[in-house]
Every structure is written in C-alpha cells, then in structure tokens.
Rosetta silent file (secondary structure, phi, psi, omega in degrees, C-alpha in Angstrom):
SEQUENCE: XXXXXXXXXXXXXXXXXXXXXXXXXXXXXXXXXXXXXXXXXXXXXXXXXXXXXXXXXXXXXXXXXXXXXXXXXXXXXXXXXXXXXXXXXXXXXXXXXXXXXXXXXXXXXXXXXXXXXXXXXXXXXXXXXXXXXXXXXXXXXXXXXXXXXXXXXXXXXXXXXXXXXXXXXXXXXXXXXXXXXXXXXXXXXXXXXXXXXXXXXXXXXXXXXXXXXXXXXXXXXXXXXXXXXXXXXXXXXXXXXXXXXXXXXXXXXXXXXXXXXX
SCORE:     score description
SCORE:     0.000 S_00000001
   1 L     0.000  -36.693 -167.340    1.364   -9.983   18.900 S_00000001
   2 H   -78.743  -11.899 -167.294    2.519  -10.106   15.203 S_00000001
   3 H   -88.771  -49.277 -170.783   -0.678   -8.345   14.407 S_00000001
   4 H   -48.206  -35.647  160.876   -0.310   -5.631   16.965 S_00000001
   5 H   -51.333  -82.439 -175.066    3.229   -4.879   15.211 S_00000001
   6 H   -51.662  -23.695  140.939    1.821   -4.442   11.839 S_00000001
   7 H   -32.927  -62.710  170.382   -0.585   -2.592   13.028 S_00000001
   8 H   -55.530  -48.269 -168.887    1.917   -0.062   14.837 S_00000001
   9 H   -67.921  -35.395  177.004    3.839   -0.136   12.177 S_00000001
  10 H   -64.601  -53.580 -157.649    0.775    0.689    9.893 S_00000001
  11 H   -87.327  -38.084  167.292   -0.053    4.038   12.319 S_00000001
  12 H   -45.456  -38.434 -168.973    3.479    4.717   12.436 S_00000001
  13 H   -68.657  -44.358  172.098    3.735    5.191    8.951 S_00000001
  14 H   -54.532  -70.747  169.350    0.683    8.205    9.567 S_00000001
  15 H    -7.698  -74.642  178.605    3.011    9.575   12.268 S_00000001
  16 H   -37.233  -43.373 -170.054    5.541   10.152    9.614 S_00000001
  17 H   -89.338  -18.449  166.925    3.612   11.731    7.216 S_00000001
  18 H   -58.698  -26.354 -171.553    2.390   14.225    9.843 S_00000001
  19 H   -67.919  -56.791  176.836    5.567   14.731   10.256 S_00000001
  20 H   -57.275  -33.551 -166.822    6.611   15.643    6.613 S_00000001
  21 H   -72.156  -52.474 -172.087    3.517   17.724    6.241 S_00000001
  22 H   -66.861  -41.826  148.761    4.425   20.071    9.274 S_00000001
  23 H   -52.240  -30.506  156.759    8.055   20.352    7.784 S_00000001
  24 H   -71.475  -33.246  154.883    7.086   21.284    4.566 S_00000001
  25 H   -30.876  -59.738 -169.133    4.900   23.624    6.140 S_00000001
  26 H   -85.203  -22.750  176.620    7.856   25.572    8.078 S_00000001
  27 H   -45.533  -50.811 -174.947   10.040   25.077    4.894 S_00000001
  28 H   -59.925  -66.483  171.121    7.828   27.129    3.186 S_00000001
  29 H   -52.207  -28.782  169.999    7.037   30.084    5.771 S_00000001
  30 H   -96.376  -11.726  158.338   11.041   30.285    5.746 S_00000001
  31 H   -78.746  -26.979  172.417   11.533   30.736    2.115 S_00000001
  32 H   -33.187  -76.178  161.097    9.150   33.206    2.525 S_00000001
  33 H   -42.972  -54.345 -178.414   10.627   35.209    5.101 S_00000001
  34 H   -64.630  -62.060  163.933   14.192   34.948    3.951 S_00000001
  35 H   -39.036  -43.263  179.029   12.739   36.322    0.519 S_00000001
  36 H   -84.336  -41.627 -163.988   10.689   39.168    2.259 S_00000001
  37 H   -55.585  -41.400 -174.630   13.699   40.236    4.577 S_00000001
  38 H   -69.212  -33.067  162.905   16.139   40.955    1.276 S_00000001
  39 H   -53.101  -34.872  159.852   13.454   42.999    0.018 S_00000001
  40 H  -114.899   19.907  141.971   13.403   45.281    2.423 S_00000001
  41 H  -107.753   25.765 -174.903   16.502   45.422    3.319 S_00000001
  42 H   -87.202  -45.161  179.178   18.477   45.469   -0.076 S_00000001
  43 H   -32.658  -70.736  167.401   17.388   49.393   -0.344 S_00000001
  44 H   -37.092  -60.068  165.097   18.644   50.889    2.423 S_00000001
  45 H   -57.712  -40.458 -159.348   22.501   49.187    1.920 S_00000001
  46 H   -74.102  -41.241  168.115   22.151   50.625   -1.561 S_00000001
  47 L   -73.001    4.498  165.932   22.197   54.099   -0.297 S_00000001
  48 L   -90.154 -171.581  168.780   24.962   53.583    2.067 S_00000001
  49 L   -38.153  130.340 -174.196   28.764   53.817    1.286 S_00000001
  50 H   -34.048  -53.150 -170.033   30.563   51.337   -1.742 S_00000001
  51 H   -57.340  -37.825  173.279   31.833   49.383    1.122 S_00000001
  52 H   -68.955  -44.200 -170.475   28.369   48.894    2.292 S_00000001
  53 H   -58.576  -47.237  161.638   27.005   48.740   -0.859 S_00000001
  54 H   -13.672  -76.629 -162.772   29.425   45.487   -1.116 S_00000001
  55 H   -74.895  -19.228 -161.848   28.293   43.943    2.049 S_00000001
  56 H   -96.037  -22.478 -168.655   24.936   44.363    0.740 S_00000001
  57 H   -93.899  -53.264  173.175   25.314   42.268   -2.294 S_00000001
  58 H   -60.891  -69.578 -171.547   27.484   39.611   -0.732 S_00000001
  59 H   -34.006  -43.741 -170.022   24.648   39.482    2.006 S_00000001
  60 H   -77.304  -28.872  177.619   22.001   39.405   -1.170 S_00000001
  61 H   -88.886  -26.634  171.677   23.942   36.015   -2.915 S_00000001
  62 H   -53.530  -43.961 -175.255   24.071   34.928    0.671 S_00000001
  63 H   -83.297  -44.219 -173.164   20.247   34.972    1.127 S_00000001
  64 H   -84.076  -23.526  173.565   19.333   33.893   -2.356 S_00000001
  65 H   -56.203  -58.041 -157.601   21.753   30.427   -1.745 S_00000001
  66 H   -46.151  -56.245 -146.765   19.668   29.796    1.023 S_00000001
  67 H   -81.912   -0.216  122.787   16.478   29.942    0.222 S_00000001
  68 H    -0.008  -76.381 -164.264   17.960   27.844   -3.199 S_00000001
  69 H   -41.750  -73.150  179.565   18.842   25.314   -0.115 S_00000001
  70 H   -41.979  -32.873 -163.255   15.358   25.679    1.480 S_00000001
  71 H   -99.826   17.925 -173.593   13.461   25.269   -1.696 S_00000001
  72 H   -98.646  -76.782  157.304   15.569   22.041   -2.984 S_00000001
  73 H    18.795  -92.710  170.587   14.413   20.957    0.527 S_00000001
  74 H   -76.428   19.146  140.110   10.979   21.508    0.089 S_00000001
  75 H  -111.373   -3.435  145.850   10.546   19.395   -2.928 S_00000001
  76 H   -57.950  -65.418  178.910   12.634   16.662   -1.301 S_00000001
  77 H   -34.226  -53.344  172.873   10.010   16.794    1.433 S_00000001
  78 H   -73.554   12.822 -175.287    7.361   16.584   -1.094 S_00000001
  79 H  -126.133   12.018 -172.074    8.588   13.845   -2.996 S_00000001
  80 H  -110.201  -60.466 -171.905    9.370   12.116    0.185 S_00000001
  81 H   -57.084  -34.960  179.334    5.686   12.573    1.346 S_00000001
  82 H   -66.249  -32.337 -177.352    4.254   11.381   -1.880 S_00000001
  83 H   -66.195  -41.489 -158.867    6.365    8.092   -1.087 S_00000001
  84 H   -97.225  -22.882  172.446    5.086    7.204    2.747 S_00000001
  85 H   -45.987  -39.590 -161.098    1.549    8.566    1.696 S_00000001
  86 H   -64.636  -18.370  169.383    0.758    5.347   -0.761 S_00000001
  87 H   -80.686  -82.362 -141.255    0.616    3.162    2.618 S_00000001
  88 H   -98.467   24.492  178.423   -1.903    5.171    5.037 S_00000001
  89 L   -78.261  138.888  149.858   -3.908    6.923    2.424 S_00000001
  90 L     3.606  131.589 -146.699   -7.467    5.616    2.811 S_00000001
  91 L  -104.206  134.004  174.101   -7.744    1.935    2.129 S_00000001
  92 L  -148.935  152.676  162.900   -9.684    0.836   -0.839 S_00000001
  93 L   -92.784  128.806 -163.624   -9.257   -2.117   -3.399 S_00000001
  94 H   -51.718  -49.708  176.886   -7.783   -1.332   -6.284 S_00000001
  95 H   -42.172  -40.116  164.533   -9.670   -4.059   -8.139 S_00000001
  96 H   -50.695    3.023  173.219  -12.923   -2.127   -7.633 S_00000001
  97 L   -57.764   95.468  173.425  -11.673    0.648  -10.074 S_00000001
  98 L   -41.434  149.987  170.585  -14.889    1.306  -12.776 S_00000001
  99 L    28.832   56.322 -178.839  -13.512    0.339  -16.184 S_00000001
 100 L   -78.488   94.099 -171.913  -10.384   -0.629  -14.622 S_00000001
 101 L   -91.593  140.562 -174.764   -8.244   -1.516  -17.779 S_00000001
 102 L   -87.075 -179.820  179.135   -5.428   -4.148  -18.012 S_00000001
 103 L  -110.927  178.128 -167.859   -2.894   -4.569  -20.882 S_00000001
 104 L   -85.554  147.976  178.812   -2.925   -7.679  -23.031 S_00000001
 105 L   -90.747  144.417  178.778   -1.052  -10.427  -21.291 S_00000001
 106 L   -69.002  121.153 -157.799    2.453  -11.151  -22.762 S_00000001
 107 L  -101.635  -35.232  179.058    2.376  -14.566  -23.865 S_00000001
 108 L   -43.391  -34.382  170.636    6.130  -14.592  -25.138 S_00000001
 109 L   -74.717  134.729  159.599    7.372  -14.043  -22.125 S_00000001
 110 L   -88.480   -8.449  151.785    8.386  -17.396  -20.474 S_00000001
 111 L   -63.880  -14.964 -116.687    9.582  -15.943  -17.337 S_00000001
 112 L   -93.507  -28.956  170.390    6.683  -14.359  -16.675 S_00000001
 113 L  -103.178   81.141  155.046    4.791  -17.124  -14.515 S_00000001
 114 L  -157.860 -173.875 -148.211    6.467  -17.504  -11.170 S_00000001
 115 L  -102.554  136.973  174.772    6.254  -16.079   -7.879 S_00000001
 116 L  -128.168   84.499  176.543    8.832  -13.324   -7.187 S_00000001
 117 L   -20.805  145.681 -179.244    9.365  -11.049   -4.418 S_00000001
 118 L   -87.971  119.829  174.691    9.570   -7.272   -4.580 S_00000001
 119 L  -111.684    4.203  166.345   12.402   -5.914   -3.340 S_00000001
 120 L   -77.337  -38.716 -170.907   11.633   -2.136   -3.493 S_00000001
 121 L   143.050  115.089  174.071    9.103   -2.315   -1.008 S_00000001
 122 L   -99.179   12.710  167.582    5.475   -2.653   -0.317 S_00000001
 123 L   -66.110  -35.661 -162.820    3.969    0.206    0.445 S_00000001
 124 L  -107.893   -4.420 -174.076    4.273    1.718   -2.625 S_00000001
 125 L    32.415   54.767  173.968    3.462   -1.895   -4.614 S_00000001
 126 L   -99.530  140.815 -156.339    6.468   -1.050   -7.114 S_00000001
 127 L  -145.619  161.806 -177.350    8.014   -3.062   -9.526 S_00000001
 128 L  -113.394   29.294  157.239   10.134   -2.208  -12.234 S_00000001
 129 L   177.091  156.117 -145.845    7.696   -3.614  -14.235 S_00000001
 130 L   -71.734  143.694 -160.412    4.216   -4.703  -14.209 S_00000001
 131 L   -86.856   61.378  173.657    3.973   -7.931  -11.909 S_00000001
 132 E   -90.511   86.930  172.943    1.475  -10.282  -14.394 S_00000001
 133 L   -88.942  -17.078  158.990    0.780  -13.461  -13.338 S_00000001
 134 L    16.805  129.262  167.452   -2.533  -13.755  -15.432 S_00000001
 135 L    51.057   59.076  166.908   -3.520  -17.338  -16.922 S_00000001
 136 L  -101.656  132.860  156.334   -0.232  -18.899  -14.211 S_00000001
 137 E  -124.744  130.198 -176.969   -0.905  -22.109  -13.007 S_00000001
 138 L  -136.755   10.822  173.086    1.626  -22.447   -9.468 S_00000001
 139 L   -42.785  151.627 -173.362   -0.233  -24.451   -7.648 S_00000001
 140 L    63.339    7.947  153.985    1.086  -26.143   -4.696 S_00000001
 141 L   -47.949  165.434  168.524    4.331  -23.189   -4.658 S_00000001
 142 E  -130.779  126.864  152.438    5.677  -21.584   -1.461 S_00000001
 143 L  -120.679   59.589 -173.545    5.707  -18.090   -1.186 S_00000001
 144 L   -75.612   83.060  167.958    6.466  -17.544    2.638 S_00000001
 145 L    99.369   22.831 -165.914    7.008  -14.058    3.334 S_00000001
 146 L   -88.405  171.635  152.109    7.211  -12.725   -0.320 S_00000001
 147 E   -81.912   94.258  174.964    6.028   -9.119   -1.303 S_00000001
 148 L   -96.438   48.138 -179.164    3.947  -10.001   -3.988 S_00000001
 149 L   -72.459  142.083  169.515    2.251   -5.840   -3.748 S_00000001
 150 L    56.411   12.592  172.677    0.417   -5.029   -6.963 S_00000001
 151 L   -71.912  111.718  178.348    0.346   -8.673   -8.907 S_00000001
 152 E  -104.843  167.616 -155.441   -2.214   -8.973  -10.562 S_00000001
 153 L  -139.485  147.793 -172.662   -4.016  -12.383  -11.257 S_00000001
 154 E  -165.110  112.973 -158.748   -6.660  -13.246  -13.367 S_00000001
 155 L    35.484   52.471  170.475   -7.858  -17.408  -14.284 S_00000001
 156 L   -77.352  163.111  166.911   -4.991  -17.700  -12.189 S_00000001
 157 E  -127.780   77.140 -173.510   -4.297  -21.211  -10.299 S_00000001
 158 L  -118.433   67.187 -172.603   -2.588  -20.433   -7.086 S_00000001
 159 L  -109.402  161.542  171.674   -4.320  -23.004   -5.229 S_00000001
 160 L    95.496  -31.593 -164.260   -3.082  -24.791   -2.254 S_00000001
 161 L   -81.430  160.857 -172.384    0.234  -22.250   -2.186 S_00000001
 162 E   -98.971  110.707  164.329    1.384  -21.088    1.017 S_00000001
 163 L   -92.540   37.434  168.597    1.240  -17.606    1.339 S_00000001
 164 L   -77.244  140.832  169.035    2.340  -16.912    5.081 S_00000001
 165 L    91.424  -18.951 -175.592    4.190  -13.713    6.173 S_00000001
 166 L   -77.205  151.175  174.688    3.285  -12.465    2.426 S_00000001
 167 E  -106.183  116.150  169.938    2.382   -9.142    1.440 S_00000001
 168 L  -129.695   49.280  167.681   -0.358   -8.116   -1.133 S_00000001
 169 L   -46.483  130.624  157.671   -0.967   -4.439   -1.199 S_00000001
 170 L    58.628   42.196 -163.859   -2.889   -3.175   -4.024 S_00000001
 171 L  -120.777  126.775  178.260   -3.352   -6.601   -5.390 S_00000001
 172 E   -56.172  141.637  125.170   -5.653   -7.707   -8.556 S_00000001
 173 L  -156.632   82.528 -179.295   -7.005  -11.037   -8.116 S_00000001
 174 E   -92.571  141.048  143.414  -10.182  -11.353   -9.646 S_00000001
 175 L    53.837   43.295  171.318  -11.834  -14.538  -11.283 S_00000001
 176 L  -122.187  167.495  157.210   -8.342  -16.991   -9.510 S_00000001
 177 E   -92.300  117.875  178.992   -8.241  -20.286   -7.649 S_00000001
 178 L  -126.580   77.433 -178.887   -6.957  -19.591   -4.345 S_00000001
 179 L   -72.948   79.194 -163.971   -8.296  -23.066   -3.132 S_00000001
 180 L    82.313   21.208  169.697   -6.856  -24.213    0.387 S_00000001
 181 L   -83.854  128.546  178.227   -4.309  -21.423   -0.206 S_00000001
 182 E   -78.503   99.489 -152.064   -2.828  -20.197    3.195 S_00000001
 183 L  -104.976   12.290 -164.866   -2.517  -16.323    3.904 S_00000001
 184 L   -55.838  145.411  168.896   -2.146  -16.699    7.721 S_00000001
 185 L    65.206    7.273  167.009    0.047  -13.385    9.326 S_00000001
 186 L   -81.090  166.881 -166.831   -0.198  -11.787    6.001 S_00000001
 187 E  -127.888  132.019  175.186   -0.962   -8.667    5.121 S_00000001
 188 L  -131.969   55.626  164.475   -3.803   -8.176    1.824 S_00000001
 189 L   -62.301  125.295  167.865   -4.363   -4.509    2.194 S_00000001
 190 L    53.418   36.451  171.073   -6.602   -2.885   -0.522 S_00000001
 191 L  -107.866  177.023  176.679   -6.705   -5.871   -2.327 S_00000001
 192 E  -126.047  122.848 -169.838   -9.770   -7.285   -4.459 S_00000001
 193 L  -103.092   63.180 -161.222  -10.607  -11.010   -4.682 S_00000001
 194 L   -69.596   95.110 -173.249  -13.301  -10.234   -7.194 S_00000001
 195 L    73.891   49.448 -137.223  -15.131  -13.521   -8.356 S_00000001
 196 L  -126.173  143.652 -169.997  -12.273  -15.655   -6.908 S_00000001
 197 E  -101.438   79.032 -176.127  -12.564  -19.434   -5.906 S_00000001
 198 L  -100.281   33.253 -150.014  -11.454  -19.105   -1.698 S_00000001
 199 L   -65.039  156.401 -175.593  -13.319  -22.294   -1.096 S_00000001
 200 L    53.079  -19.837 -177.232  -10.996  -23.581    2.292 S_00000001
 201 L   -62.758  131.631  162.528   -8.383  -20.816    2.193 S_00000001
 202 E  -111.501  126.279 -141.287   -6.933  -19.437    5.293 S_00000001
 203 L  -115.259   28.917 -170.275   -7.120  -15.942    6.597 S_00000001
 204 L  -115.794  134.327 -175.206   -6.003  -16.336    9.881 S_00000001
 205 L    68.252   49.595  177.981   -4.373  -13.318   11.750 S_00000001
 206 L  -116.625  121.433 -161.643   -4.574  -12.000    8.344 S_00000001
 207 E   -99.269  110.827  155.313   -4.730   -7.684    8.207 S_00000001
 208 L   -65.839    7.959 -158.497   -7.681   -7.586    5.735 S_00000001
 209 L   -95.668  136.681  175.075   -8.692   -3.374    5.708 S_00000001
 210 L    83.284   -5.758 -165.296   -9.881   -2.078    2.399 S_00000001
 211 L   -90.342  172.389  163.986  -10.062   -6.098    0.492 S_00000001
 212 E   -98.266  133.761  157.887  -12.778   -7.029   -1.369 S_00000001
 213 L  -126.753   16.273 -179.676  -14.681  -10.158   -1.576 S_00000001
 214 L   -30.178  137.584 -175.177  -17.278   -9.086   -3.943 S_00000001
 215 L    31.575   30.711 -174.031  -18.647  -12.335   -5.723 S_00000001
 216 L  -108.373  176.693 -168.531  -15.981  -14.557   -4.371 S_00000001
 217 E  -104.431  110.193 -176.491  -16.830  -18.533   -2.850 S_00000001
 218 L  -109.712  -24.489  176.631  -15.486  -18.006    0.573 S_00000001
 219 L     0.286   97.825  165.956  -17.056  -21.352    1.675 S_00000001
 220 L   102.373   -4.519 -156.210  -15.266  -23.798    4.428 S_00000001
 221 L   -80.229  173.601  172.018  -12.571  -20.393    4.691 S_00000001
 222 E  -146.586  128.712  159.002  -11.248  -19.521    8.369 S_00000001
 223 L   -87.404  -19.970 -168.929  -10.876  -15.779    9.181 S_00000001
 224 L   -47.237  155.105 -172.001  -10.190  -15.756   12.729 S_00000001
 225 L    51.781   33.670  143.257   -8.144  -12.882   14.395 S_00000001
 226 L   -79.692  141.442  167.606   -8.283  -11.342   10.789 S_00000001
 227 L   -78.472  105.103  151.888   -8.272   -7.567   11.133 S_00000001
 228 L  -113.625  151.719 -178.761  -11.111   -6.175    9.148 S_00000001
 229 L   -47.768  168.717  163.306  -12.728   -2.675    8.671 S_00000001
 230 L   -79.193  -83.527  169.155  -16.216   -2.368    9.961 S_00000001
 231 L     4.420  -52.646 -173.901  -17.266   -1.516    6.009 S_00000001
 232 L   -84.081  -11.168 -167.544  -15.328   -4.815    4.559 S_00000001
 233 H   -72.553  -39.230 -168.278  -16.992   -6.612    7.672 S_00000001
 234 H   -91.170  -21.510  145.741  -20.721   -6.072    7.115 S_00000001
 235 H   -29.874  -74.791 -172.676  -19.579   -7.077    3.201 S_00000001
 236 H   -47.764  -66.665 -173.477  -18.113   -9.947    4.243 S_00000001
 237 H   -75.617  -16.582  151.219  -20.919  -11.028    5.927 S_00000001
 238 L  -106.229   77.298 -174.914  -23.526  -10.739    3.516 S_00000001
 239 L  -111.841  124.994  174.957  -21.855  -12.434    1.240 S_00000001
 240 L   -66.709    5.600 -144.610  -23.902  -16.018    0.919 S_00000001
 241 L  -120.402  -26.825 -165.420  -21.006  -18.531    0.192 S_00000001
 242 L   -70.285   85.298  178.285  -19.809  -17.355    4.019 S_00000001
 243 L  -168.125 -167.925  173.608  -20.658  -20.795    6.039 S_00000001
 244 L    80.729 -178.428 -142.571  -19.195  -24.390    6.305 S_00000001
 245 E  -156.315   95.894  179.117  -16.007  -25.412    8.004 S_00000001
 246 L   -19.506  103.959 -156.530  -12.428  -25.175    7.878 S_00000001
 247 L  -100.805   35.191 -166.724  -11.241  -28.412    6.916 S_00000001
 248 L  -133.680  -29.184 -173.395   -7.339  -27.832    8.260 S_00000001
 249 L  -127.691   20.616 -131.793   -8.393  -25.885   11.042 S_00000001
 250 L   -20.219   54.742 -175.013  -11.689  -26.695   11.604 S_00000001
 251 L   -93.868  144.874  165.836  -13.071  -23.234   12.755 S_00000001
 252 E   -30.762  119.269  143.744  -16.723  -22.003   11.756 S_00000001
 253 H   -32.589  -66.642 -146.254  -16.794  -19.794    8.510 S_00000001
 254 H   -79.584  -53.771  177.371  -19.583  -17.702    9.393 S_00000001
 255 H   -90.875   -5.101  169.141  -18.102  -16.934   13.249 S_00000001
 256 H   -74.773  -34.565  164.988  -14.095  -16.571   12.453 S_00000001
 257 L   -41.720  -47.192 -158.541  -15.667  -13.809   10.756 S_00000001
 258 L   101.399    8.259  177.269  -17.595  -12.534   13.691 S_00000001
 259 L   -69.045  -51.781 -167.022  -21.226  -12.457   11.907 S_00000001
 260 L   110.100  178.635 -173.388  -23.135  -14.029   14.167 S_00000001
 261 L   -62.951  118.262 -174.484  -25.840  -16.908   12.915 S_00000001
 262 L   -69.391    0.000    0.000  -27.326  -15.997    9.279 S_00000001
C-alpha cells in the first residue's frame, strides 16, 4: 500500500507538470492576442474625435497592464515548472555522470559529519549547501524518515544505520559501507551505489527506478517488493555478487530480485 502511494504520488507529480505546460501555453497565445488586438485597433480611435482619442489611450495603458500581468504570469509558470520537473524528468543516477567532479572535502568543518534532514524538499534534492558526508563514519545512527536527497558519500561508513521511510534522490554513494544498513519503504530514486559494500542491506518495498549498482557487493541483500525499472533490473541481475541470503530476513538474494536461477 505505502508503495502504491509513492507511486501515485510520483505520477501525480507528471499530472502537474502537464498541467503547467498547457497553462503556459494559453498564457502565451493571450499575450499574443491582447498585443495584436491594440494594434489594430489603436488607429482607427486615433482618427476619431479628442474624446475618443482619450478613450483610446486609456484603453491602450489598459491593454499594455495586462498583458504586463499575463507575462509576469508566464514566467511564474515557468519557474514553477522548472521546480516540479526535477522529480518526473527521466530517471537516471546522478553518480553515473562521465568525469563527474566533486569539490575537495572540507576537513575544518566539524559539523559536517552527521545525518541531517532536508527541509526544503526532495524532489528538487536542495540544500542550502552542499550535503558532504565524505570520509563520515555513523555507523549504527538512525535516520528514520530523513530526506537525505543529494548527499553525497564517498569511504563513507554508514553501516548498520536504519534508513526506513528515508529519501535519497539524486544521491552519490560510491565506494561506502552500507553493511546491514536498512532502506525498507524508502525511496533511492536516481541514486548510484557505485563500488559500494551492500553486503546484507535491506531493500525491501524500497522504490529503486533509475539507481545504480554498478560494481557494488550486493551479497546476502533482500530486495523484495522493491520497485525497479526493467533497465536497472536486467543490471541488477547480472551483477555477480547477487546470491546468498538475508541474514535478518532470510529471503533469497537472487529471487527478491526476481532473476530467476543464475
């Protein structure tokens, strides 16, 4: 059931932008119009009577507010659309970016390694600054339900931590220990778990579309009920580390996927 929400919630989110698109659309066609009508009719009142000539003028700042109004409008609409696109645009992990480069991590800071929720919002996996957990060790933490969107992780240690109910949009995490770490009902959209230690980790009723498991040790993991793409699924499955046995849940690696027999 909780998946079938996020899911809905996911296509709603399309809805929306169809929505914006077809509004910007008429926005457009009506500055248009309002703009062609004063053109041809500012002539005509010019060659009538003062009093007309007036009316024609008033009529002309009258026309020119609007479509002001309309075209203020239509770049709210478009900045509105640029916002709900970053959720249903075509799902890919970020981590898979050729020459994707990071900045050097800040060693100075001493805040800098714990786990903090987002409170802008995870769709757009915004922060009001970049979200660097790099070289963290947090093992054995609870993060139950945090928006962790866009954190990126790197010889990270987050093994063991409970991530249910969490959010990772757009999330680095190449070359981490996510060892026995739990991800059940979470959502890891377009993330990449690029050379990543998931030996034991649980995935279950976890929406997967767009991650990556490129070179990661999925060994002993449980997937079941995760929503994956057909694309990350035939991935997934040749991956060779995909086999062995949940040792918390015990379900088959290799069939909570849904591969079949290797």
């Amino acid at each position: 059931m909780e998946l079938l929400l996020k899911t809905i919630t996911y296509k709603s989110k399309i809805k929306i932008n169809k929505m914006i698109s077809s509004a910007i659309v008429f926005l457009f066609l009506t500055v248009a119009t309002t703009y062609s009508a004063s053109a041809f009719m500012s002539p005509s009142f010019e060659r009538a009577s003062s009093l007309s000539l007036q009316s024609t003028r008033n009529d002309a700042k009258e026309s020119d507010q609007l479509a002001k109004t309309f075209a203020n409008a239509v770049l709210v609409s478009v900045f509105s659309l640029s916002l709900f696109s970053a959720g249903p645009l075509p799902a890919f992990a970020d981590g898979q970016t050729e020459k994707f480069k990071l900045p050097p991590v800040d060693l100075k800071d001493k805040d800098r390694c714990k786990l903090t929720s987002s409170s802008i919002g995870q769709a757009n996996a915004a922060r009001d600054k970049l979200y660097d957990l790099r070289q963290c060790n947090l093992s054995g933490q609870s993060a139950v339900g945090f928006d962790l969107s866009g954190v990126i992780m790197t010889g990270t240690d987050v093994s063991k931590v409970n991530f249910q109910d969490a959010y990772f949009s757009k999330a680095y995490l190449h070359d981490s220990s996510f060892l026995g770490t739990d991800f059940s009902n979470a959502i890891v959209d377009r993330a990449s778990f690029k050379g990543s230690d998931l030996k034991g980790a649980i995935f279950k009723n976890t929406v997967l579309t767009g991650t990556s498991f490129t070179d990661a040790d999925v060994e002993n993991a449980d997937f079941t009920e995760a929503a994956l793409g057909n694309f990350d699924l035939k991935n997934l499955c040749k991956n060779p580390t995909l086999k062995g046995e949940n040792p918390v849940t015990g379900a088959d690696t290799r069939f909570s996927v849904g591969c079949g027999p290797s």
